[in-house]
mmCIF file of the C-alpha atoms, coordinates in Angstrom:
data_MODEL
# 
_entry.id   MODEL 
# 
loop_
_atom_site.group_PDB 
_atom_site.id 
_atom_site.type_symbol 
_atom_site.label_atom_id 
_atom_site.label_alt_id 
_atom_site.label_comp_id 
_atom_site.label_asym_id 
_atom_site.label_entity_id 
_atom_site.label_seq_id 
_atom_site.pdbx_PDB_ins_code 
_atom_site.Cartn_x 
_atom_site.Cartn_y 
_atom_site.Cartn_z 
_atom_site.occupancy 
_atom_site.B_iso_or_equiv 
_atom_site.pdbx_formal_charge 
_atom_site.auth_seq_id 
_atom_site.auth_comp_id 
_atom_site.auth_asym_id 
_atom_site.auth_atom_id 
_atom_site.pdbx_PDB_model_num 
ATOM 1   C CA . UNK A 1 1   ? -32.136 136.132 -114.758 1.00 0.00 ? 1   UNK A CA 1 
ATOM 2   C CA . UNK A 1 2   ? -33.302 133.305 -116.769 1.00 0.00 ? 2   UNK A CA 1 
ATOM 3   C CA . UNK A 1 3   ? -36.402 134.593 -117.907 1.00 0.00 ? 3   UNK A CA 1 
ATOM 4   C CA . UNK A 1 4   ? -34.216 138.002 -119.191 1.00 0.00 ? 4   UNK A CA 1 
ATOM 5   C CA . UNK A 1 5   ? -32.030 135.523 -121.238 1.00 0.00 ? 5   UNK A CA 1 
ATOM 6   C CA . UNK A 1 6   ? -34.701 133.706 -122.496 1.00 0.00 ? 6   UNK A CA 1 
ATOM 7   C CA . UNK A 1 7   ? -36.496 136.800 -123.750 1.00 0.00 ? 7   UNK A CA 1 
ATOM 8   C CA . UNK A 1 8   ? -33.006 138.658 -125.055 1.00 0.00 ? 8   UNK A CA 1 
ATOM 9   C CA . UNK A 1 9   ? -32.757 134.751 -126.901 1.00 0.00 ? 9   UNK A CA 1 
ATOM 10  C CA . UNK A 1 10  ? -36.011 134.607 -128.184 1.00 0.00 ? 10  UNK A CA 1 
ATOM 11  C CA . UNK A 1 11  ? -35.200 137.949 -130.897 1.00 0.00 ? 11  UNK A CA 1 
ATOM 12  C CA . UNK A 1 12  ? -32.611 135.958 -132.534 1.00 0.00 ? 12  UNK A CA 1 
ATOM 13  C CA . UNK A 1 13  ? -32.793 131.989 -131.848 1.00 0.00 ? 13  UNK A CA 1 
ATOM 14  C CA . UNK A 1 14  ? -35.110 129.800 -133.046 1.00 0.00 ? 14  UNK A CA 1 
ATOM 15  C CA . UNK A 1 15  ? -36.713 127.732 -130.150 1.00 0.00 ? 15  UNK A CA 1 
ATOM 16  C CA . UNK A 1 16  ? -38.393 124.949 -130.553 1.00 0.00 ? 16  UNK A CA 1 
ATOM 17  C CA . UNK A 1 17  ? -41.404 124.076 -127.645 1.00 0.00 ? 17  UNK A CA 1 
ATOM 18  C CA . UNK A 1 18  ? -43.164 120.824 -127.787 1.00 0.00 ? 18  UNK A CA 1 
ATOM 19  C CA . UNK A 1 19  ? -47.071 121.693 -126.343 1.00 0.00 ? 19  UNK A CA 1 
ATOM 20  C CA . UNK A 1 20  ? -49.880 119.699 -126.902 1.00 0.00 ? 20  UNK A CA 1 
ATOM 21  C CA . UNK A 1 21  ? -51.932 123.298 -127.937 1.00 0.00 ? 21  UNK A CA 1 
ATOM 22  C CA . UNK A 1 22  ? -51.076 126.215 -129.794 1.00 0.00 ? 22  UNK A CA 1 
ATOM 23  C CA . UNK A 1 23  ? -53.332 128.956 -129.953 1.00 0.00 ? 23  UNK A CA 1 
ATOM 24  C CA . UNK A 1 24  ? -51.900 132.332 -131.703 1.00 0.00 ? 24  UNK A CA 1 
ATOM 25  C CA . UNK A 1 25  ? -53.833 135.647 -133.014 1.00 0.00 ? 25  UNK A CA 1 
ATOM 26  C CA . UNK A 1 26  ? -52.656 138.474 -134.719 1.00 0.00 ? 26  UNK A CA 1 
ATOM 27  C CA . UNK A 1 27  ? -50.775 140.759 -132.451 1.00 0.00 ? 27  UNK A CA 1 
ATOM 28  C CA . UNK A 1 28  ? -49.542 144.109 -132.247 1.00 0.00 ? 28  UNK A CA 1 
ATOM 29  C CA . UNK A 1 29  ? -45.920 145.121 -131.322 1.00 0.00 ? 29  UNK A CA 1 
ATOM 30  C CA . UNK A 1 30  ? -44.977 145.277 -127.312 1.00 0.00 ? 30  UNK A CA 1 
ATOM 31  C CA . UNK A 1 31  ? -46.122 148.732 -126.063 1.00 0.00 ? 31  UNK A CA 1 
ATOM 32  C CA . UNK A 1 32  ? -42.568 149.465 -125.394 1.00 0.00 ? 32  UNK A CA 1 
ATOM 33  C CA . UNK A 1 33  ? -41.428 148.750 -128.937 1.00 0.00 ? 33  UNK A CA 1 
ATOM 34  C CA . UNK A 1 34  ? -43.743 151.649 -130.292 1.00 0.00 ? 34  UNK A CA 1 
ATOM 35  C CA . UNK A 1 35  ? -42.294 153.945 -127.643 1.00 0.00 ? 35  UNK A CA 1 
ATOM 36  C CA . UNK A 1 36  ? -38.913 152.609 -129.338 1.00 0.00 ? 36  UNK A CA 1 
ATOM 37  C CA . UNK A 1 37  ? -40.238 153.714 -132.880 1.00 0.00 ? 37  UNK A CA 1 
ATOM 38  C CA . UNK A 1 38  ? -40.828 157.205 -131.675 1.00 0.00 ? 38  UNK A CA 1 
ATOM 39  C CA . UNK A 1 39  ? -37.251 157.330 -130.858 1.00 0.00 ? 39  UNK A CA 1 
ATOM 40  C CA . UNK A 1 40  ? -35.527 155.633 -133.156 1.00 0.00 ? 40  UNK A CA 1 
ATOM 41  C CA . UNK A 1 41  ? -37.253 156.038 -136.274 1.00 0.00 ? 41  UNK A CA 1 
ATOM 42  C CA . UNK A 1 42  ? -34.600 154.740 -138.992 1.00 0.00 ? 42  UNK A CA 1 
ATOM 43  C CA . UNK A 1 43  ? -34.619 151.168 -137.202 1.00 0.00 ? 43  UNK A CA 1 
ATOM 44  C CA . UNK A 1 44  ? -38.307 150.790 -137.648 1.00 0.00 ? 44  UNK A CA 1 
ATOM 45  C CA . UNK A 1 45  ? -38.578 151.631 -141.183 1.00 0.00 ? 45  UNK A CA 1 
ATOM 46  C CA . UNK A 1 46  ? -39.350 148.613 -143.772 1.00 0.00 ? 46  UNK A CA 1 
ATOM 47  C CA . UNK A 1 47  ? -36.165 147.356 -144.886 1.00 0.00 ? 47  UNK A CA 1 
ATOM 48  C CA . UNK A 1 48  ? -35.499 144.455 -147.511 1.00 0.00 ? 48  UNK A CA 1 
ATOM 49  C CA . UNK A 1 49  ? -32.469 141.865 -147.051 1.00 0.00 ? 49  UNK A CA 1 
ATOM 50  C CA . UNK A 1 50  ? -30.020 142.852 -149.164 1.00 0.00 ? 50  UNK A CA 1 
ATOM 51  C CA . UNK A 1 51  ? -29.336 139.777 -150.553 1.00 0.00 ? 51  UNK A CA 1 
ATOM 52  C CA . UNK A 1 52  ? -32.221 137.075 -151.560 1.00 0.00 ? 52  UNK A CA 1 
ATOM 53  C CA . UNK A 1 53  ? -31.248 134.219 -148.643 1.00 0.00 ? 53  UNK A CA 1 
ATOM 54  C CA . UNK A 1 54  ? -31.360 136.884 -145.901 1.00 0.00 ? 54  UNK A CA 1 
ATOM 55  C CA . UNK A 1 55  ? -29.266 136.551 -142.642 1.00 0.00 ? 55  UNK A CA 1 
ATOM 56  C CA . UNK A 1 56  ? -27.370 133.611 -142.308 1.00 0.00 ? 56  UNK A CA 1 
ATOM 57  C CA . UNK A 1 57  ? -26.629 130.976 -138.967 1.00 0.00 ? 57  UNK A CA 1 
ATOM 58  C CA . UNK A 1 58  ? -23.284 132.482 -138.039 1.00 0.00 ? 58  UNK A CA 1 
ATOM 59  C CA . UNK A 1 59  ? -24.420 136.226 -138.699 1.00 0.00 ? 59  UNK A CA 1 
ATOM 60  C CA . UNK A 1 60  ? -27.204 135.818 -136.133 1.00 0.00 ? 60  UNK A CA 1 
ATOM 61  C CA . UNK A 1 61  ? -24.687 134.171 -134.017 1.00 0.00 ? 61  UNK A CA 1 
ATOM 62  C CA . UNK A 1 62  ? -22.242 137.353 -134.290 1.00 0.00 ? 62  UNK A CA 1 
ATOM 63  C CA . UNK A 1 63  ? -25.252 139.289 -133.013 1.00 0.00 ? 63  UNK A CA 1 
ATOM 64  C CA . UNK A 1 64  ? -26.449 137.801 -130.410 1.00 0.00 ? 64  UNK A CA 1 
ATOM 65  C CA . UNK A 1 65  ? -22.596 137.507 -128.773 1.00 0.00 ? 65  UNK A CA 1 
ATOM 66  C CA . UNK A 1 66  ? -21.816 141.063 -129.293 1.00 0.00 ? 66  UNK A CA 1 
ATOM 67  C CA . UNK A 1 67  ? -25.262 142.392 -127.501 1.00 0.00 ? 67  UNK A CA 1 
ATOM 68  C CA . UNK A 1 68  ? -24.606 139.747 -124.845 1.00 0.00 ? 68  UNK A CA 1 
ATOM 69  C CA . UNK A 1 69  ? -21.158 140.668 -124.536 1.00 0.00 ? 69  UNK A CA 1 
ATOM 70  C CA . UNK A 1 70  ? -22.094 144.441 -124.111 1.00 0.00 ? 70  UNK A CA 1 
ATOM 71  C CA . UNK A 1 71  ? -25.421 144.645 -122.073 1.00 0.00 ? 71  UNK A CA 1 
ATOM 72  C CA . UNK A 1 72  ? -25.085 143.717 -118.589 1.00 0.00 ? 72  UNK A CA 1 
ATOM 73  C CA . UNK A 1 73  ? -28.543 142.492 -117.200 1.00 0.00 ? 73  UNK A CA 1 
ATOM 74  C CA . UNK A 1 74  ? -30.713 144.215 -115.176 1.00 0.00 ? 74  UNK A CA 1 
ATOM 75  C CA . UNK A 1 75  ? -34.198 143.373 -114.835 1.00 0.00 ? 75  UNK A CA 1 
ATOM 76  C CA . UNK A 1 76  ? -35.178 147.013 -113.245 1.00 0.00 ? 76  UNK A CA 1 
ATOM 77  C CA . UNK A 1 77  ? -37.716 148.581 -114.903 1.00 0.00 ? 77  UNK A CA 1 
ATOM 78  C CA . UNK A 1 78  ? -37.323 152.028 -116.720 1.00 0.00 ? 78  UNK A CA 1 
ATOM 79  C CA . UNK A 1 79  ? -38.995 154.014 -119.837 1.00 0.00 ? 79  UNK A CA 1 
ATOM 80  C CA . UNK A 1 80  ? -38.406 152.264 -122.814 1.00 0.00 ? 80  UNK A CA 1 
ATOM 81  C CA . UNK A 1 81  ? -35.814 150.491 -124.969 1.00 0.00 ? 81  UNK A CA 1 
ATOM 82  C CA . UNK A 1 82  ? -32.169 151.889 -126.114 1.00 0.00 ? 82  UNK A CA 1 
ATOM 83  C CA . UNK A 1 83  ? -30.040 150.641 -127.922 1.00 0.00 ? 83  UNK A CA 1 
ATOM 84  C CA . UNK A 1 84  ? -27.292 149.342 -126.481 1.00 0.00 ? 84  UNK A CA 1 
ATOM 85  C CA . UNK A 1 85  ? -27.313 150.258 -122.858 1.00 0.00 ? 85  UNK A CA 1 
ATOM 86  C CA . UNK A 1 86  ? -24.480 149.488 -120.288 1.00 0.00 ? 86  UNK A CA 1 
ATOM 87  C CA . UNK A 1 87  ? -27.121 147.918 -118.471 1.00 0.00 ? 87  UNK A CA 1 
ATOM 88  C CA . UNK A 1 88  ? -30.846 146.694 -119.834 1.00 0.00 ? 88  UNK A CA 1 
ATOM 89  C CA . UNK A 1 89  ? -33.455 144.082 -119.606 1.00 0.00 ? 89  UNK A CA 1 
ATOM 90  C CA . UNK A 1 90  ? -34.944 141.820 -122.429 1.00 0.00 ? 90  UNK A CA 1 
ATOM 91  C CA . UNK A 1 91  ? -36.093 144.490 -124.930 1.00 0.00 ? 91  UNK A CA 1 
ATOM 92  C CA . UNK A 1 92  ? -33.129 146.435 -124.825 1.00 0.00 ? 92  UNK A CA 1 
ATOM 93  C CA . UNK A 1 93  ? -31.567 143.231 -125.642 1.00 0.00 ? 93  UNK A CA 1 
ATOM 94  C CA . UNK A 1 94  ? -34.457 142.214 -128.575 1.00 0.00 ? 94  UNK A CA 1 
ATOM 95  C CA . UNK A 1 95  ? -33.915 146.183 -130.189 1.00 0.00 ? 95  UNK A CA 1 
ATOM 96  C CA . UNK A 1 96  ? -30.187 146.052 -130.208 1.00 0.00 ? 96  UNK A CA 1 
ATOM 97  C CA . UNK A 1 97  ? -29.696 142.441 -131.622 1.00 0.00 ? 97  UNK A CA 1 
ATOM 98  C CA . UNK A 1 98  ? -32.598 143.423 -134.157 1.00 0.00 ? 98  UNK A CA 1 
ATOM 99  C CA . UNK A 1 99  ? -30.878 146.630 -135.007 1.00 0.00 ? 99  UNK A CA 1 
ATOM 100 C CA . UNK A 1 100 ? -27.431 145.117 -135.691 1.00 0.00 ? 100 UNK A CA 1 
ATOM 101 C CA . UNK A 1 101 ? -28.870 141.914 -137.631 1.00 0.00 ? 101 UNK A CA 1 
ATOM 102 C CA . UNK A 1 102 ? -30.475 145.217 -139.894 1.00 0.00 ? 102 UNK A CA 1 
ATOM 103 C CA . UNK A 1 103 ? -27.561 146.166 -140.486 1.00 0.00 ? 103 UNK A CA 1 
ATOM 104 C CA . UNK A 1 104 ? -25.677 143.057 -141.480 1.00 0.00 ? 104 UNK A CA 1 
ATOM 105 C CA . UNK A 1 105 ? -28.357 142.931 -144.500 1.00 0.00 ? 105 UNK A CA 1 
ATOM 106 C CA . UNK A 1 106 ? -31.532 141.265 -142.779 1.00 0.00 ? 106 UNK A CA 1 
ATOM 107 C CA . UNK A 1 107 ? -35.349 142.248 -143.712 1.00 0.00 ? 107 UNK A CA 1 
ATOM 108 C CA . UNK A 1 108 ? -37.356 143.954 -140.956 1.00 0.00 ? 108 UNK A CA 1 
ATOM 109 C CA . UNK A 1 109 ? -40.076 141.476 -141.580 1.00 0.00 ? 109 UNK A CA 1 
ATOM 110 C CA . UNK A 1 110 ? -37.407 138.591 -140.926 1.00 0.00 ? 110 UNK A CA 1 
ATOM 111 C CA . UNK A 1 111 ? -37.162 140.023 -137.247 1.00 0.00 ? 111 UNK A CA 1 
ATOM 112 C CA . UNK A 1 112 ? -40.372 141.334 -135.890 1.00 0.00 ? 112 UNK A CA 1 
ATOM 113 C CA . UNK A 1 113 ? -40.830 141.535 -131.918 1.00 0.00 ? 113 UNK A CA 1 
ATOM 114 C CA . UNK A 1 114 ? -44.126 140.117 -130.073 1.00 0.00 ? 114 UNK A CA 1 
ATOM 115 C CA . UNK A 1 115 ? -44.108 139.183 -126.260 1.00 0.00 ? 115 UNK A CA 1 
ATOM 116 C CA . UNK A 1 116 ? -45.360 135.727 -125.901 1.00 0.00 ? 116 UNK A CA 1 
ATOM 117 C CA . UNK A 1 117 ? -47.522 134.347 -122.551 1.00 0.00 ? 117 UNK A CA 1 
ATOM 118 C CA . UNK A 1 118 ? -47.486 130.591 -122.034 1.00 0.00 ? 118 UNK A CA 1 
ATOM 119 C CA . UNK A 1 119 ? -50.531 129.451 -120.024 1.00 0.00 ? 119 UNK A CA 1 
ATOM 120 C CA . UNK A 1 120 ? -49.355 126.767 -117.897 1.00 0.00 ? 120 UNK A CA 1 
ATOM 121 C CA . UNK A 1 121 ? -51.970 123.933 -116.246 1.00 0.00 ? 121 UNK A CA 1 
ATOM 122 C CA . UNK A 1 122 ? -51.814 124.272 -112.584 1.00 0.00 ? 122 UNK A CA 1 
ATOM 123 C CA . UNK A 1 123 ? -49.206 122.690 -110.884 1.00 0.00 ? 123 UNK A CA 1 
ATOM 124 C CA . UNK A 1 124 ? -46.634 122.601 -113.509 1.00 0.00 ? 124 UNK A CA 1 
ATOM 125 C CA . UNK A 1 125 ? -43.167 124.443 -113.636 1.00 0.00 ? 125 UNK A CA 1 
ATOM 126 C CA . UNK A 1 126 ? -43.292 127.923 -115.731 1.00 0.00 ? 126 UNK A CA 1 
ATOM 127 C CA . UNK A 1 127 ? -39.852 129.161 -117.092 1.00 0.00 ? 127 UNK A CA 1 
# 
């Protein structure tokens, strides 16, 4: 359950990790996200903010407690992403928080998805 959250968090929070190392390549989108793409064209189309300043605090706020509010979580697999499922795990979460933050004015290159693996040393807690 908490790694769901933290996922579901990560499309719309900032989070801040203090780590000694940070190595990061360019990446291509989650596998499931393409799979999204097929489906829901329109929400992966290049889209400017409509105004200059983009999204602001409380708008990304809105979004996150509406998707929260609606998606119960379940961290049972299935094929691909939808938005806003009665039930879903950590990318329907990501697609449907990206895809109302779209339409509240933000820029699809203000909110683009990548899954993220944190090496831990041995013996150390992983969240």
């Amino acid at each position: 359950m908490q790694k769901l959250l933290l996922y579901a968090s990560l499309s719309v929070i900032l989070v801040q990790l203090c780590i000694l190392h940070v190595h990061a390549e360019p990446t291509l989108p989650p596998v499931q996200y393409t799979a999204f793409c097929a489906k829901y064209p329109s929400d992966c189309k290049p889209r400017r903010a409509r105004s200059g300043a983009g999204l602001e605090f409380r708008e990304i706020q809105f979004a996150n407690s509406v998707v929260n509010a609606q998606i119960a979580p379940s961290e049972q697999s299935k094929d691909g992403w939808d938005l806003y499922p009665s039930e879903g795990d950590c990318g329907d979460y990501a697609v449907s928080k990206r895809h109302l933050l779209l339409s509240l004015g933000g820029s699809s290159s203000q909110m683009l998805l990548a899954e993220v693996r944190i090496e831990t040393p041995a013996n150390t807690t992983s969240f």
